[in-house]
ZADO-1210 file (C-alpha; in nm, 4 decimals, padded with zeros to 6 digits):
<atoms>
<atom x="00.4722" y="01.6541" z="-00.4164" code="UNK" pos="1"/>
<atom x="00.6541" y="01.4877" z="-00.1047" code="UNK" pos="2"/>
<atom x="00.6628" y="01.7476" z="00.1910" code="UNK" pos="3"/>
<atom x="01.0269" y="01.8267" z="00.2605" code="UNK" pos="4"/>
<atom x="01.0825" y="01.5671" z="00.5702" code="UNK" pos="5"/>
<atom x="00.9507" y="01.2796" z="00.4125" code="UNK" pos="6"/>
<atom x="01.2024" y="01.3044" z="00.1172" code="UNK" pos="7"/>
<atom x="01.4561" y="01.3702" z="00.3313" code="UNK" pos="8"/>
<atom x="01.4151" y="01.0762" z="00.5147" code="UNK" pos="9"/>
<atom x="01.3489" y="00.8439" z="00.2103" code="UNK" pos="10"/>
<atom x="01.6694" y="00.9632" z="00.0348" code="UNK" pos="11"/>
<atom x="01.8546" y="00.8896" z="00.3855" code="UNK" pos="12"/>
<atom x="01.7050" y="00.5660" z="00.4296" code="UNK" pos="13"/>
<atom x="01.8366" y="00.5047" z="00.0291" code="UNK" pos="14"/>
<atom x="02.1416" y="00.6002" z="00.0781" code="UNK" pos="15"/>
<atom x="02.1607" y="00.3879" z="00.3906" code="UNK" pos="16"/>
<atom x="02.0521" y="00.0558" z="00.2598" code="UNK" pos="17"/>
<atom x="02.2389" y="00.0786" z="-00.0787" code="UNK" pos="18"/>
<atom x="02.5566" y="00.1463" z="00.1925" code="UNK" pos="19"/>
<atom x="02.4430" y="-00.1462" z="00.3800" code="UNK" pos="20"/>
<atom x="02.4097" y="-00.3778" z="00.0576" code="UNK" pos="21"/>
<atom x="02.7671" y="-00.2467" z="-00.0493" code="UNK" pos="22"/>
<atom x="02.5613" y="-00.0917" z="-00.4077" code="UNK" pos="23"/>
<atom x="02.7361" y="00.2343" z="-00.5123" code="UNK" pos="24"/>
<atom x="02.6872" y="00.3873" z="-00.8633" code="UNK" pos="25"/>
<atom x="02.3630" y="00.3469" z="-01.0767" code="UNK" pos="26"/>
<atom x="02.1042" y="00.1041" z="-01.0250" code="UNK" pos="27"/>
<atom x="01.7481" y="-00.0251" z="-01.1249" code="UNK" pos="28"/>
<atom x="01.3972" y="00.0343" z="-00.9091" code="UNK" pos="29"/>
<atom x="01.0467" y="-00.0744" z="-00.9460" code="UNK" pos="30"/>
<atom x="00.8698" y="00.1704" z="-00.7596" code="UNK" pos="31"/>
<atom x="00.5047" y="-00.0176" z="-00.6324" code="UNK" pos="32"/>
<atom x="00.2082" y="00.1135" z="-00.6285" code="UNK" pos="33"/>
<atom x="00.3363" y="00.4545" z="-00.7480" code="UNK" pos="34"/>
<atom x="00.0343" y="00.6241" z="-00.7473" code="UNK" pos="35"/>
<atom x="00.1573" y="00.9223" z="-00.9722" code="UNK" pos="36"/>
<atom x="00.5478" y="00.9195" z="-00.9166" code="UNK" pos="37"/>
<atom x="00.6391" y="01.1104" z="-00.6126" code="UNK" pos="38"/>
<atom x="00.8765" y="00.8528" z="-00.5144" code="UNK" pos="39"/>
<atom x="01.0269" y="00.8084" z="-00.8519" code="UNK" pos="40"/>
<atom x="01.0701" y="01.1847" z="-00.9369" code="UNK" pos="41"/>
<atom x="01.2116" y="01.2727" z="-00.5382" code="UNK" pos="42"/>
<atom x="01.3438" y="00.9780" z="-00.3915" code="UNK" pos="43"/>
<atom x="01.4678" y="00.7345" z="-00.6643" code="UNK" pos="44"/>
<atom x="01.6125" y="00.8798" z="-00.9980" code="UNK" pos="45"/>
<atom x="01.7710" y="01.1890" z="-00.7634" code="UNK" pos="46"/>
<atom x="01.9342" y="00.8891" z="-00.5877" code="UNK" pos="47"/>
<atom x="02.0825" y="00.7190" z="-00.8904" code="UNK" pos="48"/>
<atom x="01.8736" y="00.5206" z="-01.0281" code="UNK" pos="49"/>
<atom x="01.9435" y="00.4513" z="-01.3920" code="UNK" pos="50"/>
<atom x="01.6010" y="00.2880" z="-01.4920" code="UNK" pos="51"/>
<atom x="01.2659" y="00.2640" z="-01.2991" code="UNK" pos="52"/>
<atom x="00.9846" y="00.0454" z="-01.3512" code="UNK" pos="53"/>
<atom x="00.6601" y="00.2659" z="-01.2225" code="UNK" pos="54"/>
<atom x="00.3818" y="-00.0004" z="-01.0860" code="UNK" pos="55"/>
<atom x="00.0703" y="00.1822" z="-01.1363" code="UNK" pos="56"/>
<atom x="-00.2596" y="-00.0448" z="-01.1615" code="UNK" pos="57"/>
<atom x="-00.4537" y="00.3189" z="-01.1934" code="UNK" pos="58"/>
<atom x="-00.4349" y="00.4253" z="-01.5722" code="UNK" pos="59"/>
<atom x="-00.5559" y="00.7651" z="-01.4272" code="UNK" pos="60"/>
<atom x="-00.2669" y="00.7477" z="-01.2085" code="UNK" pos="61"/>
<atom x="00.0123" y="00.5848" z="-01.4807" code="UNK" pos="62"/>
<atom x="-00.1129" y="00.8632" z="-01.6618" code="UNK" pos="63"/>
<atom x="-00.0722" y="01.1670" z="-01.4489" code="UNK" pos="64"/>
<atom x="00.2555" y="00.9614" z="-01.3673" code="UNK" pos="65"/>
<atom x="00.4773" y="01.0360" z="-01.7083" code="UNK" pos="66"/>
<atom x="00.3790" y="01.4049" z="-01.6953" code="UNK" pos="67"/>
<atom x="00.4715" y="01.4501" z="-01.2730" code="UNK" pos="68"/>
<atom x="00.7768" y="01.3054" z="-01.3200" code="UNK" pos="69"/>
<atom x="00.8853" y="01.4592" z="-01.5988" code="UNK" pos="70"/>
<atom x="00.7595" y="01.8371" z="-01.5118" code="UNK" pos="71"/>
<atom x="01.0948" y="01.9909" z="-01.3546" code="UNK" pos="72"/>
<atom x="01.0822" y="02.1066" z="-01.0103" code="UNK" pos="73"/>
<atom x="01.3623" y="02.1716" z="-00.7081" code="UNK" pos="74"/>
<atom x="01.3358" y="01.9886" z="-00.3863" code="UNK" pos="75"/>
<atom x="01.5367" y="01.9997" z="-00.1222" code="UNK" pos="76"/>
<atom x="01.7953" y="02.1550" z="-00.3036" code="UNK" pos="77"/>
<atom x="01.8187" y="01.8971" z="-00.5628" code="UNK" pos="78"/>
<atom x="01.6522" y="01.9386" z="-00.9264" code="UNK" pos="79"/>
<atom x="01.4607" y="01.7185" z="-01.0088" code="UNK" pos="80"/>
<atom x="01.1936" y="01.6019" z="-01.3228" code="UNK" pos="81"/>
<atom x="01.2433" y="01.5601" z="-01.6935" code="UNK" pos="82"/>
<atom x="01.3262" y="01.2244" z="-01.6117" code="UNK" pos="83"/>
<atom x="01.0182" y="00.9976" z="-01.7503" code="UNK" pos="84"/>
<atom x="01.2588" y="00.9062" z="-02.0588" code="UNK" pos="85"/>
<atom x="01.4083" y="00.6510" z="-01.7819" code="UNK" pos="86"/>
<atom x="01.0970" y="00.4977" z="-01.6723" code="UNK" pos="87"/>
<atom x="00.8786" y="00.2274" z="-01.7806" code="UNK" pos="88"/>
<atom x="00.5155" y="00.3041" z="-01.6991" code="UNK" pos="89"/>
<atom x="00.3604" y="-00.0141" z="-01.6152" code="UNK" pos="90"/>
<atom x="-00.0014" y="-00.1783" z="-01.5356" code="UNK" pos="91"/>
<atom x="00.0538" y="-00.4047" z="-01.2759" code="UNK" pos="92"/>
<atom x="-00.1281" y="-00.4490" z="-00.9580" code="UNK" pos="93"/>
<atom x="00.1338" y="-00.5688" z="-00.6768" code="UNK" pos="94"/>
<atom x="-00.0655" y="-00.8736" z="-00.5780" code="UNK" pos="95"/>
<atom x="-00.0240" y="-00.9948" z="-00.9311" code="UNK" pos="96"/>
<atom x="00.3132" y="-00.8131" z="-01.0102" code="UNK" pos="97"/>
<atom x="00.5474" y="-01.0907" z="-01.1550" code="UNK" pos="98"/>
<atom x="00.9071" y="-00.9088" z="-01.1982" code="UNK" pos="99"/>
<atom x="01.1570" y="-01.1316" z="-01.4059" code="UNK" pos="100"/>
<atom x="01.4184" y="-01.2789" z="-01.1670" code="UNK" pos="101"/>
<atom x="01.6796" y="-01.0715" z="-01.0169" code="UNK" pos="102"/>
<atom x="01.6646" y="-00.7506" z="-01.2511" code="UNK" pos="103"/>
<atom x="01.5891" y="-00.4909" z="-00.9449" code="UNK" pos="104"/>
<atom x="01.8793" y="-00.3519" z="-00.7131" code="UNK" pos="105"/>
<atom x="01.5870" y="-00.1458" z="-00.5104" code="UNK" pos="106"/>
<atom x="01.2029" y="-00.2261" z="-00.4595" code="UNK" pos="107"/>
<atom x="01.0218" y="00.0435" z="-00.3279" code="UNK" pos="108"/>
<atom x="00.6805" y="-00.0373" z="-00.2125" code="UNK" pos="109"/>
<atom x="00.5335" y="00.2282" z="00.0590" code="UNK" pos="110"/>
<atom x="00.1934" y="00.3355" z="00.1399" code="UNK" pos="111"/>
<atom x="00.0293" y="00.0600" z="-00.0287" code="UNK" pos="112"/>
<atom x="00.1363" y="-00.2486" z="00.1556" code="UNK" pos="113"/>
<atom x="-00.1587" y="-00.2084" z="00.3948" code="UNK" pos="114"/>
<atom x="-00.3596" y="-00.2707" z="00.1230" code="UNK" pos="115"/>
<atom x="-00.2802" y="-00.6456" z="00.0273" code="UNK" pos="116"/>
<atom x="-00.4485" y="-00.9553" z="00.2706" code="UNK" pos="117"/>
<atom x="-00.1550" y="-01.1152" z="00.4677" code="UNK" pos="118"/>
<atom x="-00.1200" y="-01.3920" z="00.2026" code="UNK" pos="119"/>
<atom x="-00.1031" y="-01.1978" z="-00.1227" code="UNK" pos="120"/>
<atom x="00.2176" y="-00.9415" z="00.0984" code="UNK" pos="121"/>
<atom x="00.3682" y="-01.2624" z="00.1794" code="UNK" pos="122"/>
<atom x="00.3824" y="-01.3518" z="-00.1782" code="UNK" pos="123"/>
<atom x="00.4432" y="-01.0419" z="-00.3109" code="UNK" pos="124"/>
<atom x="00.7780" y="-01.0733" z="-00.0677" code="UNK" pos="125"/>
<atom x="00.8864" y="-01.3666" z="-00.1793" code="UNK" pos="126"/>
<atom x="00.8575" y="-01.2388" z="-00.5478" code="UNK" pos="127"/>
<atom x="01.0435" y="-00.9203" z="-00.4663" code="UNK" pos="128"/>
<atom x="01.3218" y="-01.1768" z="-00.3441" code="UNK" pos="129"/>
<atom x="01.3454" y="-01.3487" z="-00.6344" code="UNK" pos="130"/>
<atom x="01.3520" y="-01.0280" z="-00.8126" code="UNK" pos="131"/>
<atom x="01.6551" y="-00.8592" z="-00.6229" code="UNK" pos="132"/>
<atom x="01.9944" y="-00.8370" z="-00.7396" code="UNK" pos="133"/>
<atom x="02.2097" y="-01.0613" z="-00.4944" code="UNK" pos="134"/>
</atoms>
């Protein structure tokens, strides 16, 4: 699970950049790197999102992924879980991650850009671009 702050600040910093982009309603995430979900279960489908691609290279971690995020809990007020029925569990390493053109409104990649050499984030950049909604 997220401790408390972090989602707070995640679903703030959502909230903020969908405001900034001028995106209200529901809207489609990849979430990178996912590791088992945390950011899909507390940040992303609590925030509206209406599908989510879960990056998970790990099948450990993909795994362990469909279960977390489904499992119900409450966080910060808000329930969340018994969501995986919106997600696509997906195989894909982020340095070879090739998302179809402009299907995403939100690309979450944290913790795990450290990760990649300076070339392979640099493409993986200008692939989330292409991916984007405009």
């Amino acid at each position: 699970s997220l401790d408390a702050p972090d989602v707070r600040a995640s679903r703030r910093f959502l909230t903020q950049a969908r405001d900034a982009a001028d995106q209200g309603g529901a809207f489609a995430a990849a979430d990178v790197a996912a590791g088992i979900g945390r950011v899909t279960k507390h940040v992303l489908l609590p925030g509206g999102a209406s599908t989510v691609d879960v990056l998970e290279p790990a099948r450990t971690l993909r795994e362990a992924a469909c279960a977390f995020v489904d499992a119900p809990a409450t966080v910060e007020g808000i329930k969340v879980g018994g969501s995986a029925s919106k997600c696509r569990f997906l195989a894909a390493p982020m340095q070879d991650w090739a998302p179809p053109s402009q299907k995403y409104d939100v690309i979450w990649a944290q913790w795990c850009v450290g990760h990649l050499t300076d070339s392979h984030f640099l493409r993986f950049l200008r692939r989330c671009r292409h991916a984007l909604n405009p």
